[in-house]
C-alpha positions as CSV (number, residue, x, y, z in Angstrom):
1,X,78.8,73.6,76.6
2,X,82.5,75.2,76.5
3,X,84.4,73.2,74.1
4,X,87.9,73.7,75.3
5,X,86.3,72.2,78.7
6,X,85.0,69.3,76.9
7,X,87.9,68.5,75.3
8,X,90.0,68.4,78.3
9,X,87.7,66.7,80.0
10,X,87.8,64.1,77.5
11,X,91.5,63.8,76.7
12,X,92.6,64.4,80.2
13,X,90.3,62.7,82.6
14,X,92.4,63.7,85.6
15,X,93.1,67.7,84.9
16,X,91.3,68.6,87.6
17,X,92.4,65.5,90.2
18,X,95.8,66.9,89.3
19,X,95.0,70.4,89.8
20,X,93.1,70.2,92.9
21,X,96.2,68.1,94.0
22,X,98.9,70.9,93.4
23,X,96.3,74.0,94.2
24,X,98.1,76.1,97.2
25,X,101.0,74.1,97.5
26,X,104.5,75.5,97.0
27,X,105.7,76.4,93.6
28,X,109.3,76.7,94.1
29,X,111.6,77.9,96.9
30,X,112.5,81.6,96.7
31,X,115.2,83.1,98.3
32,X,114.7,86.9,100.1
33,X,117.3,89.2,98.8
34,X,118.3,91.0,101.7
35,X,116.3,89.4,104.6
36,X,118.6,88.0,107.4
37,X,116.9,86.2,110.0
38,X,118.4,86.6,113.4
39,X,118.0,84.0,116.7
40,X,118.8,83.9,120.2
41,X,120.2,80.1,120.0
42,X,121.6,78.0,117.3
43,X,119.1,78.8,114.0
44,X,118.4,75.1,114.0
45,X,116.4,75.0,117.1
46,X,113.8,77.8,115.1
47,X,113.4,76.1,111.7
48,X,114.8,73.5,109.2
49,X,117.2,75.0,106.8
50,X,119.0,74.5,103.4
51,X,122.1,75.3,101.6
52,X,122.6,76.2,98.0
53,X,125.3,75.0,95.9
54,X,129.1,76.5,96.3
55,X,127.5,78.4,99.3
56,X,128.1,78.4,103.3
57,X,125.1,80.1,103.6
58,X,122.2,78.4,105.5
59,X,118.8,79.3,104.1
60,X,115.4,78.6,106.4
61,X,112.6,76.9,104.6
62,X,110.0,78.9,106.5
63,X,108.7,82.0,104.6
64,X,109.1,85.6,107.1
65,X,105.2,84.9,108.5
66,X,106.2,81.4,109.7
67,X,109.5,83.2,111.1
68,X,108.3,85.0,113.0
69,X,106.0,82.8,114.5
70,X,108.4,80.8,115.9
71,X,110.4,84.1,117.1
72,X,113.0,84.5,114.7
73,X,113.6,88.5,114.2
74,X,113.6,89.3,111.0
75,X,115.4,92.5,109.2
76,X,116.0,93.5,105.6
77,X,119.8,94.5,105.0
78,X,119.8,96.8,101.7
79,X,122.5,97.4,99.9
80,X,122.9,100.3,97.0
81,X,124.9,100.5,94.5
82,X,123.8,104.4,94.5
83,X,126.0,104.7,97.3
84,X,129.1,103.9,95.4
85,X,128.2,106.6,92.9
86,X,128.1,108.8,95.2
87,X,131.5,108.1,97.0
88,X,133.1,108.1,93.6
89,X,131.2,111.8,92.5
90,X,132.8,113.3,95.8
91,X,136.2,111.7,95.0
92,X,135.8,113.8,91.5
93,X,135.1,116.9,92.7
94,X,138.0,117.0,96.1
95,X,134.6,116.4,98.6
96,X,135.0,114.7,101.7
97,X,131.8,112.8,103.2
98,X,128.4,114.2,102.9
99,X,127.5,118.3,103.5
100,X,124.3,119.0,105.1
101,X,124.0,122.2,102.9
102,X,122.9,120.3,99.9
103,X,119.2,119.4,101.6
104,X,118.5,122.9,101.5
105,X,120.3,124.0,98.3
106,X,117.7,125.9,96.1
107,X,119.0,124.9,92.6
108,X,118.8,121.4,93.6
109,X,115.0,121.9,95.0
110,X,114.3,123.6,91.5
111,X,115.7,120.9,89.7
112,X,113.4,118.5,91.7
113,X,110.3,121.0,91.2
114,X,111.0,121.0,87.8
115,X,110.4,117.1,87.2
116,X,114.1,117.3,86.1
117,X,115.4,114.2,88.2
118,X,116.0,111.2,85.3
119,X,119.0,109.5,86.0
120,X,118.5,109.9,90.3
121,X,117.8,107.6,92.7
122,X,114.4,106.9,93.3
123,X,113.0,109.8,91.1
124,X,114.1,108.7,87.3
125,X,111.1,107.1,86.5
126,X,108.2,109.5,84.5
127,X,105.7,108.8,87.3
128,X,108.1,110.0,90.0
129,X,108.6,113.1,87.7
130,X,105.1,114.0,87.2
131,X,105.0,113.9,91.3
132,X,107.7,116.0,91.7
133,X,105.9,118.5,89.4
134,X,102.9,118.2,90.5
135,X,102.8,119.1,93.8
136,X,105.0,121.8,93.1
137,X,107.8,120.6,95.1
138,X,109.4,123.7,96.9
139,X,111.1,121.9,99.8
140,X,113.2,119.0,101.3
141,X,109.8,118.1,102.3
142,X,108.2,117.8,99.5
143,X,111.0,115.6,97.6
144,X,110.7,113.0,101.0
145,X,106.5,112.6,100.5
146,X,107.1,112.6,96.7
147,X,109.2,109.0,98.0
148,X,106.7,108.0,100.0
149,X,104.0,109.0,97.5
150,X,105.3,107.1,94.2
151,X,104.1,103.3,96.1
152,X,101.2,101.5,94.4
153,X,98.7,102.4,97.2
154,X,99.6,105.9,97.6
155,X,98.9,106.2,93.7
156,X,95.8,104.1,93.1
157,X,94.5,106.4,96.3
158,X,95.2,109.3,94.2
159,X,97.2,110.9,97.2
160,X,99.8,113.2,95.0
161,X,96.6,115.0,93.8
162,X,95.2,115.4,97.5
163,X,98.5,116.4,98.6
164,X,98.8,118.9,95.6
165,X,95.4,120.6,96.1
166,X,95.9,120.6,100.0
167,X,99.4,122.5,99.8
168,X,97.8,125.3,97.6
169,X,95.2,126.0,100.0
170,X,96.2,124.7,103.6
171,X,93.9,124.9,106.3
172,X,95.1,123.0,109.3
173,X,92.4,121.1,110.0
174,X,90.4,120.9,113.1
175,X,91.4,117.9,114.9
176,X,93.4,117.4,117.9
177,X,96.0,115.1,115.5
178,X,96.6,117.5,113.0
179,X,100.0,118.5,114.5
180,X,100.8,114.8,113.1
181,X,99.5,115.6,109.5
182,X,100.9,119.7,109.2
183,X,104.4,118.0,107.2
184,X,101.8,116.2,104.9
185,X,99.1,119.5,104.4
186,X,96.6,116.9,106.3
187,X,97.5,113.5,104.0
188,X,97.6,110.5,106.0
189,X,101.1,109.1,104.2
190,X,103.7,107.9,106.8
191,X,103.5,104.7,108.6
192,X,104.8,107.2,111.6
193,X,101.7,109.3,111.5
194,X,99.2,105.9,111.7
195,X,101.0,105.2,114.7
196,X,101.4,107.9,116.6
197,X,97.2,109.0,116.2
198,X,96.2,105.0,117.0
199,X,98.3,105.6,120.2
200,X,97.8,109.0,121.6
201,X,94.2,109.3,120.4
202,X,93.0,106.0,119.7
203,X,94.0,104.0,122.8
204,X,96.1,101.5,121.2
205,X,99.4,100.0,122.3
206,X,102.5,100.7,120.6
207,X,102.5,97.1,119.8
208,X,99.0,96.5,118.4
209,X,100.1,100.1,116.7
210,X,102.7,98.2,114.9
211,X,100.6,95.4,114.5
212,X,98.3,98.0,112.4
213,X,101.0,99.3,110.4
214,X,101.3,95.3,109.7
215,X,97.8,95.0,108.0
216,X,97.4,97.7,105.1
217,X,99.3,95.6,102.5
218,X,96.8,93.1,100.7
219,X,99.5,92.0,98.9
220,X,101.2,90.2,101.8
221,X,100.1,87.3,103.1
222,X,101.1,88.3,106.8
223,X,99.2,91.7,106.5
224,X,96.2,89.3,105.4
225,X,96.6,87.1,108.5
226,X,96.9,89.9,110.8
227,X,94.2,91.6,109.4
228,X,91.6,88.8,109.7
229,X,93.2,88.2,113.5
230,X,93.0,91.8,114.5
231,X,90.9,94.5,112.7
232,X,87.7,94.0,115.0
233,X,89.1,94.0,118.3
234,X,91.1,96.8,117.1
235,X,88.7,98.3,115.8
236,X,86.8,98.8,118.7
237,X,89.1,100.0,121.2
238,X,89.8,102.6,118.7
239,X,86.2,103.6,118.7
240,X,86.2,103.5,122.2
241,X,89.4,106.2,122.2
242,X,87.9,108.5,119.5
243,X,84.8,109.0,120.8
244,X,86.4,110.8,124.1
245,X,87.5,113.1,121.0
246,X,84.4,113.4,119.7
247,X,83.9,111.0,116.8
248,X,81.0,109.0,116.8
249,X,81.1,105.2,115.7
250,X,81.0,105.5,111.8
251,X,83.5,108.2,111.7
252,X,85.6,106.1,113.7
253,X,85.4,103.3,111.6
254,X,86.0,105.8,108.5
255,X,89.3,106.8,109.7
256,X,90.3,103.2,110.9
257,X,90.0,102.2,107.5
258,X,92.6,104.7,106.2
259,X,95.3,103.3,108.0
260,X,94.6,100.3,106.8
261,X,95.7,102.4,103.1
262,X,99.2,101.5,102.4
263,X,101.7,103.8,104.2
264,X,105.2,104.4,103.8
265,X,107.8,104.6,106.5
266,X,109.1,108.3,107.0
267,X,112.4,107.6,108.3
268,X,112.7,104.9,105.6
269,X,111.7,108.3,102.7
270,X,114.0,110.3,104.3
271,X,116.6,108.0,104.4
272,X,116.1,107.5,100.1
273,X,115.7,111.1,100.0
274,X,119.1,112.5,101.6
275,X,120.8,109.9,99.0
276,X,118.5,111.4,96.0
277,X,119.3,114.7,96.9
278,X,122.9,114.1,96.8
279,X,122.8,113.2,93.5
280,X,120.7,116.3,92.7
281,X,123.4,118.3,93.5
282,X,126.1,117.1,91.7
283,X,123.6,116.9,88.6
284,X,122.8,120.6,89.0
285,X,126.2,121.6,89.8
286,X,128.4,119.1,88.2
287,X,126.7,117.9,85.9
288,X,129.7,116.3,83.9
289,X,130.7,114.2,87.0
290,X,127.4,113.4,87.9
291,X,127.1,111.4,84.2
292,X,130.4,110.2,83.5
293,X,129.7,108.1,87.0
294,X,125.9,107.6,86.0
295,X,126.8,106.0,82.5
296,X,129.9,104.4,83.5
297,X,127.7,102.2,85.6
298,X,124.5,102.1,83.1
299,X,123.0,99.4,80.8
300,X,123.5,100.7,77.4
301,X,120.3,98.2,76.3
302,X,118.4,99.8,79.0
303,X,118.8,103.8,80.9
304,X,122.4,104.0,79.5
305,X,120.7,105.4,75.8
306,X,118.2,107.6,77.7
307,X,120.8,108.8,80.1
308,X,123.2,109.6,77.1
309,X,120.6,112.4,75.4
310,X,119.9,113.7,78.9
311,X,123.7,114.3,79.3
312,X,124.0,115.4,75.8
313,X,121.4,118.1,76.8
314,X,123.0,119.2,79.8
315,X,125.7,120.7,77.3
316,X,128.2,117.3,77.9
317,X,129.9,116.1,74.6
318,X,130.0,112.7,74.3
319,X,132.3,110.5,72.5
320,X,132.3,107.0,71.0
321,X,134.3,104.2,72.7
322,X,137.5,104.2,70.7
């Protein structure tokens, strides 16, 4: 009765033989920015590989899941160019190296409170800003789970408002894990806590722990494999370790299913964080360094225009390239 599908049915007889034909089969060969894949013997012996033009590097035509499979260790080596900035900002202002007084520098924790963080790492964006401000953020604490928080999962759980309205009024709550959830006012947000209550209270291994850490991203297609392998056998030997804690089947089950929410890693926050803060600092209490590095290095098409009225604001004059 559809039109569209009639024509196409009469003008091209084998759309669907074709499409059936290509349906789940490889669109093109992506390349992992950062991912190194590292083996005991010669990489060959693991998985067939490629090379791209002008390049010595070899390139495996397995995606990470297949990796692994057939035990190739996998890590992500990240490089930022926020580091640079940072290096050159010190070199401005005489510093040398990083000073451990800036996590706990009050302007800079203001600034961050303040949703006044465009133009720093990790926290430019206006969603990252409304965070910051909305849970009030008083502490080097609070700027790490404002990371962690500003993740699709974390936002379409709405857990910057539970976090918010559990910091005003904290209770710790009455649970033998809350000494795991006191950083977080109770939030279930790091990948750290998840482990560490499947372990101690749950009767898992650290491995089928990190296994579980594996299986809250629906995105992924290895989270969706592991999760179709492992949630019900998991499942129950974490009944089987709450209910020696008092939780009966259901609520069991209930708090299972939030760590299979995404979670962030805490180290990985903290890690972002320190950098972020950094740059805090110099925008708080050199704020002329802190641009001239930040707009030397911006897109004038994209953040360099936004970042010029920002510094223009922060009392900077600005001239035009002459």
């Amino acid at each position: 009765s559809d039109p569209t599908a009639n024509m196409i049915n009469r003008d091209y007889p084998l759309f669907f033989d074709a499409f059936a034909f290509m349906y789940n089969k490889v669109k093109f060969l992506g390349t992992h920015a950062a991912g190194v894949a590292i083996t005991r013997e010669d990489i060959h012996y693991y998985t067939a590989t490629r090379t791209t033009k002008g390049e010595q590097k070899l390139y495996s035509y397995h995606n990470l899941v297949d990796l692994e499979r057939c035990g190739v260790v996998k890590y992500d080596l990240l490089g930022l160019s926020t580091l640079s900035s940072l290096v050159e900002m010190r070199k401005v202002c005489g510093i040398n190296g990083f000073d451990v007084a800036v996590v706990d520098d009050p302007d800079t924790i203001a600034a961050f409170g303040q949703g006044k963080s465009n133009g720093v790492f990790q926290y430019s964006s206006r969603t990252a800003q409304a965070i910051l401000q909305e849970i009030h953020t008083d502490c080097f604490n609070d700027v790490v789970a404002a990371s962690a928080m500003n993740r699709p999962g974390p936002l379409s759980q709405g857990i910057p408002e539970q976090y918010a309205s559990a910091k005003l009024a904290y209770n710790e709550p009455n649970v033998p894990w809350s000494k795991y959830l006191n950083d977080t006012y109770g939030c279930i947000l790091y990948q750290e806590q998840v482990n560490a209550i499947a372990v101690e209270f749950g009767g898992l291994s650290w491995n089928q722990a990190d296994k579980l850490r594996k299986m809250d991203d629906p995105r992924s297609l290895k989270s969706r494999l592991l999760l179709e392998e492992n949630y019900q056998p998991f499942l129950q030997i974490f009944r089987e370790g709450m209910s020696q804690y008092g939780l009966d089947d259901n609520e069991a089950k209930q708090l299972f299913d939030k760590f299979l929410n995404y979670s962030f890693n805490k180290g990985h926050a903290v890690g972002y964080a320190l950098i972020s803060q950094e740059e805090m600092w110099f925008k708080v209490h050199h704020p002329m360094v802190f641009w001239y590095v930040k707009l030397k290095q911006a897109d004038m098409d994209g953040d360099g225009r936004r970042f010029i009225k920002e510094c223009a604001a922060d009392g900077n004059i600005i001239f035009t390239p002459h």
